[in-house]
C-alpha positions in Angstrom: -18.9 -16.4 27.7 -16.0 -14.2 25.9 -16.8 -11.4 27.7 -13.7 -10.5 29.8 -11.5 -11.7 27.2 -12.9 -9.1 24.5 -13.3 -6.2 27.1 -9.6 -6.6 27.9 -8.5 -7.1 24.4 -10.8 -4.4 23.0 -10.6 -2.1 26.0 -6.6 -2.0 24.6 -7.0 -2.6 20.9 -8.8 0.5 19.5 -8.1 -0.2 16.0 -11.3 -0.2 14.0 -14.1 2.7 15.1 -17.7 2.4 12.8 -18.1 5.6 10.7 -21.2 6.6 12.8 -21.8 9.5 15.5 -20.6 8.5 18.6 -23.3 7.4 20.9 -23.7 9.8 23.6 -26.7 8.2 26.0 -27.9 4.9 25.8 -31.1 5.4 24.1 -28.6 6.6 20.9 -26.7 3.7 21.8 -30.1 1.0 21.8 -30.5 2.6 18.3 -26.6 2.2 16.7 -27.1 -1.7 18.1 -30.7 -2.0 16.0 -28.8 -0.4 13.1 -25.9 -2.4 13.4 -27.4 -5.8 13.9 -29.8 -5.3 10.9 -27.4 -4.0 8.3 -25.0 -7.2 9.5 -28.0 -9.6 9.4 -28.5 -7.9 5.8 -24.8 -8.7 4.6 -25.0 -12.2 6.2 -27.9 -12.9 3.8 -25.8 -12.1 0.8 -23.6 -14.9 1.3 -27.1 -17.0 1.4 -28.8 -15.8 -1.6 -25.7 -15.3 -3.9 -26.1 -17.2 -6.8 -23.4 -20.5 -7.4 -22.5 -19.0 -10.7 -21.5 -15.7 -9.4 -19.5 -17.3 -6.4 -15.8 -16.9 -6.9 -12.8 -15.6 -4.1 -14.1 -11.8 -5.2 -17.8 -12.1 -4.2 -17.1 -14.3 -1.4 -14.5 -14.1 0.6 -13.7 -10.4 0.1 -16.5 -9.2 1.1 -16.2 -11.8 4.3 -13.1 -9.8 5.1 -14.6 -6.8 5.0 -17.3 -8.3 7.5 -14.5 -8.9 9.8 -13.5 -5.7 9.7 -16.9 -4.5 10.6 -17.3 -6.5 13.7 -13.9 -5.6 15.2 -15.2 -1.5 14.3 -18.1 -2.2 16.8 -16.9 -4.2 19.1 -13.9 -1.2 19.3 -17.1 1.4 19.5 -18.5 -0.2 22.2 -15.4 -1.3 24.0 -14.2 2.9 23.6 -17.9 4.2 25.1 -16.9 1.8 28.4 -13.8 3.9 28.8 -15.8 7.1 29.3 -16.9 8.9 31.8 -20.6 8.8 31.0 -23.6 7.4 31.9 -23.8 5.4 29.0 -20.3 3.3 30.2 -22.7 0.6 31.9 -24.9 0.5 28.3 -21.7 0.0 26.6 -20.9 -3.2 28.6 -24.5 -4.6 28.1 -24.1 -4.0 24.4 -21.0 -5.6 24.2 -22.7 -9.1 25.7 -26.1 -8.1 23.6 -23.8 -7.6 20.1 -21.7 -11.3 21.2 -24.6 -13.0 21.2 -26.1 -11.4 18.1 -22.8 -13.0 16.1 -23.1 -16.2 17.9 -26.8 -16.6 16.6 -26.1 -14.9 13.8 -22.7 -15.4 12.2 -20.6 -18.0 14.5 -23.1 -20.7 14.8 -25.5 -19.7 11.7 -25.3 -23.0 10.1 -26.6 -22.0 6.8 -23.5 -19.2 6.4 -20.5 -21.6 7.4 -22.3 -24.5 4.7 -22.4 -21.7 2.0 -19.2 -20.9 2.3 -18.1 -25.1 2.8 -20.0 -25.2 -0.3 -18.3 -22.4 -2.4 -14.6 -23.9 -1.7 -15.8 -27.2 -2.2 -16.9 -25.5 -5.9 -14.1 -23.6 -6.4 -11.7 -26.8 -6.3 -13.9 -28.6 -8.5 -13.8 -26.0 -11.0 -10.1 -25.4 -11.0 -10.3 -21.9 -9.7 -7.1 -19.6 -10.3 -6.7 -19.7 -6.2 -3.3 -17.5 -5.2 -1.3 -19.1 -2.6 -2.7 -16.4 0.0 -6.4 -17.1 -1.3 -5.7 -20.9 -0.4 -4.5 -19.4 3.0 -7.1 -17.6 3.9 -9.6 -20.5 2.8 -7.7 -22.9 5.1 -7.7 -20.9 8.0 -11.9 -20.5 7.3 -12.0 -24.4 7.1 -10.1 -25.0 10.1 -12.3 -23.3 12.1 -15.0 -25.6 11.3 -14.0 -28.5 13.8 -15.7 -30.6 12.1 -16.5 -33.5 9.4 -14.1 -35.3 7.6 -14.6 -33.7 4.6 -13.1 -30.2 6.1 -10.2 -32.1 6.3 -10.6 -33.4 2.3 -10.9 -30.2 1.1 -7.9 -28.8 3.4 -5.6 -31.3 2.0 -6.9 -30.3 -1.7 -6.0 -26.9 -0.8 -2.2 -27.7 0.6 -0.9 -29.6 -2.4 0.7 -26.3 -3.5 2.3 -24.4 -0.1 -0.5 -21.5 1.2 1.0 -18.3 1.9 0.1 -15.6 4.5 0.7 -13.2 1.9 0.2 -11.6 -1.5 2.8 -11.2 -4.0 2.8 -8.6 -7.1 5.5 -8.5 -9.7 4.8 -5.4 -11.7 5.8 -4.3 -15.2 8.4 -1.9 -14.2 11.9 -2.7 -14.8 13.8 -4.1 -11.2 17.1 -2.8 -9.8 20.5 -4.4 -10.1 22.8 -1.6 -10.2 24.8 -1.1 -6.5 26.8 1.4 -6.1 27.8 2.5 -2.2 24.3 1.8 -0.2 20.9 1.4 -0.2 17.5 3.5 0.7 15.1 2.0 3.1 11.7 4.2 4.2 9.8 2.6 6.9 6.4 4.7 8.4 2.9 3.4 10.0 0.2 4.4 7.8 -2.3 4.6 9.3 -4.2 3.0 6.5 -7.3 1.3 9.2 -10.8 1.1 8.5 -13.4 3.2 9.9 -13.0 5.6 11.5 -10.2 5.1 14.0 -8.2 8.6 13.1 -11.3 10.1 14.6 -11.2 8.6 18.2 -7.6 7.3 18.4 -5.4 8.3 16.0 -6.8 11.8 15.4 -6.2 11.5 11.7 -9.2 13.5 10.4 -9.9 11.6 6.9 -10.5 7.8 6.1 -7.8 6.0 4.6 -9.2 6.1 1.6 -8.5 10.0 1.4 -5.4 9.8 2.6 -3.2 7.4 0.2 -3.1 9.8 -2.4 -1.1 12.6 -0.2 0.8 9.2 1.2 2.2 7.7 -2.3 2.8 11.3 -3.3 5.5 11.2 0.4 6.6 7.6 -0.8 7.5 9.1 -4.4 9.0 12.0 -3.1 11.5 10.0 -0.4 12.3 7.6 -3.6 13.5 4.6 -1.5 14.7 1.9 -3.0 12.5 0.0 -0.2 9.5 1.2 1.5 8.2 -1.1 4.7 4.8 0.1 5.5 2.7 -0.8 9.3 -1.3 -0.1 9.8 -2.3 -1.1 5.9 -4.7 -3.5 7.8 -7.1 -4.0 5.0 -6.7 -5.9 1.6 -7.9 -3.3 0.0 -5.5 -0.9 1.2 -2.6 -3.4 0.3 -4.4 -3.1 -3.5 -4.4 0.4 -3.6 -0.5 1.0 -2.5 0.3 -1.8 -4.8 -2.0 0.1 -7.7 -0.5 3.5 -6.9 3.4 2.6 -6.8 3.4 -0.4 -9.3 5.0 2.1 -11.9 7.7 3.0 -9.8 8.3 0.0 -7.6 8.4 -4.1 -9.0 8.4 -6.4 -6.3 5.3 -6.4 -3.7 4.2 -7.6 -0.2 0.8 -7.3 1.0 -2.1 -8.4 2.8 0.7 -10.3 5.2 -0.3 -12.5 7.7 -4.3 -12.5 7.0 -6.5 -12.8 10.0 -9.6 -15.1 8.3 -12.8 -14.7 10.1 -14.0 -18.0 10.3 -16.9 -19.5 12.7 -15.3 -18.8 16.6 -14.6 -15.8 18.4 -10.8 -16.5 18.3 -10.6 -16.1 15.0 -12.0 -12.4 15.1 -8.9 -10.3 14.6 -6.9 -7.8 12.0 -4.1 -8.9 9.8 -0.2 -8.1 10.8 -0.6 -4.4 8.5 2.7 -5.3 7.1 3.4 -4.0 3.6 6.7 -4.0 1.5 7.8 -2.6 -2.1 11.0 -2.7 -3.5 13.3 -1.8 -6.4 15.6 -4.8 -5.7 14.9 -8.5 -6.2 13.7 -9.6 -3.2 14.1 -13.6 -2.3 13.3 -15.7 0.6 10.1 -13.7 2.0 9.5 -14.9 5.3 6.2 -14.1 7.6 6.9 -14.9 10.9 3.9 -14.9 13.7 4.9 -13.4 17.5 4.3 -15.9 19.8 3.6 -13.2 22.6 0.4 -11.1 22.0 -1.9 -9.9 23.6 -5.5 -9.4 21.6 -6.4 -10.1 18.0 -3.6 -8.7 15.9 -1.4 -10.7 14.0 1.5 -9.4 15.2 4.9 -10.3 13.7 7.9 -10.2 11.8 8.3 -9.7 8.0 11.7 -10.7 6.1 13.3 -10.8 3.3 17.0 -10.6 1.6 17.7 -7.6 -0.9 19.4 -8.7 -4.0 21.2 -7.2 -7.1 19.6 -10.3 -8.9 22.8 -12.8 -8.0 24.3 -11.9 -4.1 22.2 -11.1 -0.9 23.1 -7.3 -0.4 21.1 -7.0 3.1 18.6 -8.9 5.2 15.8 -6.0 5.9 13.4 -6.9 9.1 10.3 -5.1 9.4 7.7 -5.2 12.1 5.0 -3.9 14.5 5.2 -4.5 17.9 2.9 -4.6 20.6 1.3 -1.0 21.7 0.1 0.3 24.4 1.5 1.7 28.2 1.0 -0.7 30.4 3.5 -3.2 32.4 2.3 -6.1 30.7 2.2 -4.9 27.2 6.2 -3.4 28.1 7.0 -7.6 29.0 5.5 -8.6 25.8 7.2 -6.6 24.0 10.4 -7.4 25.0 9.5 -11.3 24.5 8.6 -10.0 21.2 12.4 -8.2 20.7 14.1 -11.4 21.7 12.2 -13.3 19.3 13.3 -11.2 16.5 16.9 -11.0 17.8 16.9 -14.7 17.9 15.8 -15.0 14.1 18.6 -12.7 13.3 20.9 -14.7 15.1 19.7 -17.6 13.2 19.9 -15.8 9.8 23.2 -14.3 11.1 24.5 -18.1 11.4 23.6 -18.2 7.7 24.4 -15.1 5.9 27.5 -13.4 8.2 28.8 -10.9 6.0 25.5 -8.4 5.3 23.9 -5.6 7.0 21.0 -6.9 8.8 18.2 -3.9 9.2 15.4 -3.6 11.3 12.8 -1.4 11.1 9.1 -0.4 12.3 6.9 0.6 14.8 8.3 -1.0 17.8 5.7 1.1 20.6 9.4 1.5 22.7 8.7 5.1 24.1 12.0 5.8 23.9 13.7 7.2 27.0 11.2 5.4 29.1 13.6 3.1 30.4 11.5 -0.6 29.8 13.5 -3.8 29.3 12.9 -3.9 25.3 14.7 -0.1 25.5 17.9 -2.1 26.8 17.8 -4.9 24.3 17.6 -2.0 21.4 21.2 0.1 23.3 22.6 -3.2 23.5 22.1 -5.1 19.9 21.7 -2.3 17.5 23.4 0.6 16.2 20.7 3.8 15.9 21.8 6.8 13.8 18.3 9.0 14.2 18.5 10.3 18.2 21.7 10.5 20.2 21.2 9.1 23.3 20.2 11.8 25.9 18.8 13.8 23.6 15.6 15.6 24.2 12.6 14.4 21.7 10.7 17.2 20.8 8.4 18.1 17.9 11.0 18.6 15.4 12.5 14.8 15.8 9.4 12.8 17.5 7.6 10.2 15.3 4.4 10.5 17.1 2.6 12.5 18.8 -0.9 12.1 20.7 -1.6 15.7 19.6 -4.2 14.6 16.7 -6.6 12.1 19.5 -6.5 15.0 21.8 -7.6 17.6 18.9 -10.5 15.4 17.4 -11.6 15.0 20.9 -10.9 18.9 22.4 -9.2 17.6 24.9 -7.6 20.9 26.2 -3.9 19.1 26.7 -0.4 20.1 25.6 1.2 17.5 22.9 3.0 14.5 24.6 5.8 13.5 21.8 7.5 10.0 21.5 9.8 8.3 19.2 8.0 5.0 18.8 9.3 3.9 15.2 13.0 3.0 14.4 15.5 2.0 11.9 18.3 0.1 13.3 21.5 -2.1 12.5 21.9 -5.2 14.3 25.8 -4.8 16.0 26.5 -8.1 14.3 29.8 -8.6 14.8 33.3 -6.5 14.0 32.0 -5.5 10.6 28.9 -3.8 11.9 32.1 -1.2 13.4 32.5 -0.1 9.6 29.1 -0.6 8.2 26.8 2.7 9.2 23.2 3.7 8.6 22.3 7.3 7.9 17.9 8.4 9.0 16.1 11.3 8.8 12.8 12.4 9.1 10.2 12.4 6.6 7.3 14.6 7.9 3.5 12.9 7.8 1.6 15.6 9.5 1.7 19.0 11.0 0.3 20.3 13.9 -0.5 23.9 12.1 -2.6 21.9 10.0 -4.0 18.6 11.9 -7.2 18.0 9.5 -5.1 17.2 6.6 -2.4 15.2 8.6 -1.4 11.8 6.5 -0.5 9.7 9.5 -0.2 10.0 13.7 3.1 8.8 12.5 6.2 10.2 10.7 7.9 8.4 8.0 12.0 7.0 8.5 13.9 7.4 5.4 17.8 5.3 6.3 20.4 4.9 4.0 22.5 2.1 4.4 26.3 1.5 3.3 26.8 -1.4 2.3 31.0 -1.5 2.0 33.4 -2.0 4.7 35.9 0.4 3.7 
């Protein structure tokens, strides 16, 4: 079936943990699948019984998000519990199969669920609905994973007459930008903002992300950057909150980037990119673009956009997450991933030559670790935040695997990394006179892991913009 692919995908993509007691022996593990199954088969029915006049994007497809999110929680439990050294590691992997074909029957080829929703699009056209340009994304991407009927592809084509986007957009009441003077500020940190409870069994981060945006808008106020590029705010509703916590301070918004539809196959399970982006400055020419190297359900990829004072570019801004993980494989996609963005630049570069072209986010280069992606970074970009030779420690690190190992007493020392960067693409002579300036912004403490915002810390760069 889609066994090996999931156990390697999920065996690598610990993401997305259910909120529930760790199973500890399989008879506790028999029981979460019982509870599991029936509170999905539950949620399933609402999409039945809901009634037509009540249907609308907000009662249908958010909640079907939030579905999505479930599954890849227990899939992520069970796929974590086959990593252990326990008796119930064997459970785990009969779960996995057991819970795969529970969605098959249940959710992937319940007829009844994919014609409700068929139905409710169908509805919502008729009726003229206020559809966004990422709602019409995300209720493509459903329909297209129908295969099937001519009238899938009817109600695809009603949905394309205005271009779908893979994100949302908010324009808020606060004033914009336009006044330049030397440089700009740019504050790039992964959140952290997941579902469930992945802090607890990979990140370490004690509270859900619910708890924590409060303490992390109050770091994003503090910093002041003109633009904040956010990784890990994997859920729409986080991407609602930021946008409902900084809208006084910040006008132009990118969220939800890059959605990852459940629709009625197993290769549309997945999480969204986690990309998020506010900014002071007039943004134009927003620009998802998907990695074509990955390796399990994330959408991965690149996020861009030109700054503006309202009537001249002043900087083409990159942000990203790359692919994660240790391995020798995951170190060769990412440099595929690197080239890929180095060839957009050049191809924006071709466009635009005289701007500072910036790229930031959590690239998962362990820095000093000597992998191929490591060579591409010495050799395109100019990096202000760790001289090269230096020794990370805890006082310039942007991550640490402290947290995990706390939450778990595991008895080991902290291993720190600089995974996250902020860098200037050597484009050229100019790049010689154009400099960046980063510095910390602290997310957690290791006095104080319970209350730590993020495994991550925060970038905050300033970038000149002059030559002279």
């Amino acid at each position: 079936m889609h066994l090996l692919r999931w156990t390697f995908f999920l065996l690598l993509t610990p993401f997305l943990v259910s909120q529930e007691p760790l199973p500890r022996i399989p008879l506790e593990l028999e029981s979460y699948i019982e509870r599991t199954e029936t509170r999905m088969a539950q949620k399933l029915n609402y999409f039945l019984t809901l009634p037509d006049e009540e249907k609308s994007y907000e009662t249908m497809m958010r909640p079907w998000n939030r579905f999505s999110n479930e599954i890849i929680s227990h899939l992520s439990m069970l796929s974590y519990l086959m990593t252990l050294d326990l008796s119930i590691s064997a459970s785990a992997l009969e779960a996995i199969v057991s819970f795969q074909e529970f969605l098959i029957k249940e959710c992937m080829g319940n007829a009844a669920v994919r014609n409700a929703f068929k139905v409710y699009i169908n509805e919502a056209i008729s009726r003229g609905d206020p559809l966004t340009p990422n709602q019409r994304y995300e209720l493509l991407s459903l329909l297209r994973s129908y295969q099937e009927t001519p009238r899938c592809g009817m109600l695809e084509a009603m949905l394309t007459i205005e271009p779908p986007l893979p994100y949302t957009s908010w324009i808020s009441a606060t004033p914009d930008k336009r006044d330049v003077e030397d440089g700009i500020t740019v504050l790039n940190c992964n959140s952290c903002l997941v579902p469930g409870d992945f802090p607890y069994l990979y990140g370490g981060v004690a509270q859900v992300w619910q708890e924590r945006v409060a303490p992390l808008i109050e770091k994003l106020l503090q910093a002041d950057a003109d633009i904040v590029c956010l990784q890990e705010a994997f859920s729409q509703d986080a991407s609602d909150a930021l946008y409902e916590a900084l809208q006084g301070h910040y006008t132009y918004f990118y969220g939800a980037i890059a959605p990852r539809t459940l629709g009625f196959s197993f290769e549309t399970i997945g999480i969204p990119s986690g990309l998020f982006v506010a900014s002071k400055y007039p943004i134009v020419a927003p620009q998802f673009t998907a990695f074509s190297q990955v390796s399990f359900p994330i959408n991965y990829g690149l996020f861009d956009f030109l700054v503006t004072d309202g009537e001249r570019p002043l900087a083409h801004i990159y942000t990203t997450h790359m692919q994660a993980f240790d391995h020798p494989l995951l170190a060769e996609a990412r440099a595929l991933q690197l080239q890929q963005i180095l060839d957009k630049m050049a191809e924006d570069y071709a466009k635009e030559e005289d701007l500072p072209y910036f790229l930031c986010g959590d690239l998962n280069i362990n820095c000093g670790k000597g992998e191929s992606s490591e060579k591409l970074l010495k050799k395109y970009f100019y990096n202000d935040y760790l001289a090269e030779g230096s020794p990370i420690t805890e006082a310039n690190s942007t991550y640490t695997d402290y947290f995990s190992n706390y939450k778990l007493d595991l008895q080991q020392p902290p291993h720190f990394q600089i995974l996250d960067y902020a860098l200037l693409l050597r484009n050229g002579e100019d790049s010689k006179e154009r400099r960046i300036l980063t510095k910390r912004i602290s997310m957690n403490q290791l006095t104080d892991p319970e209350r730590a915002i993020s495994d991550h810390h925060g970038l905050l760069t300033y970038i000149r913009l002059g030559k002279s």
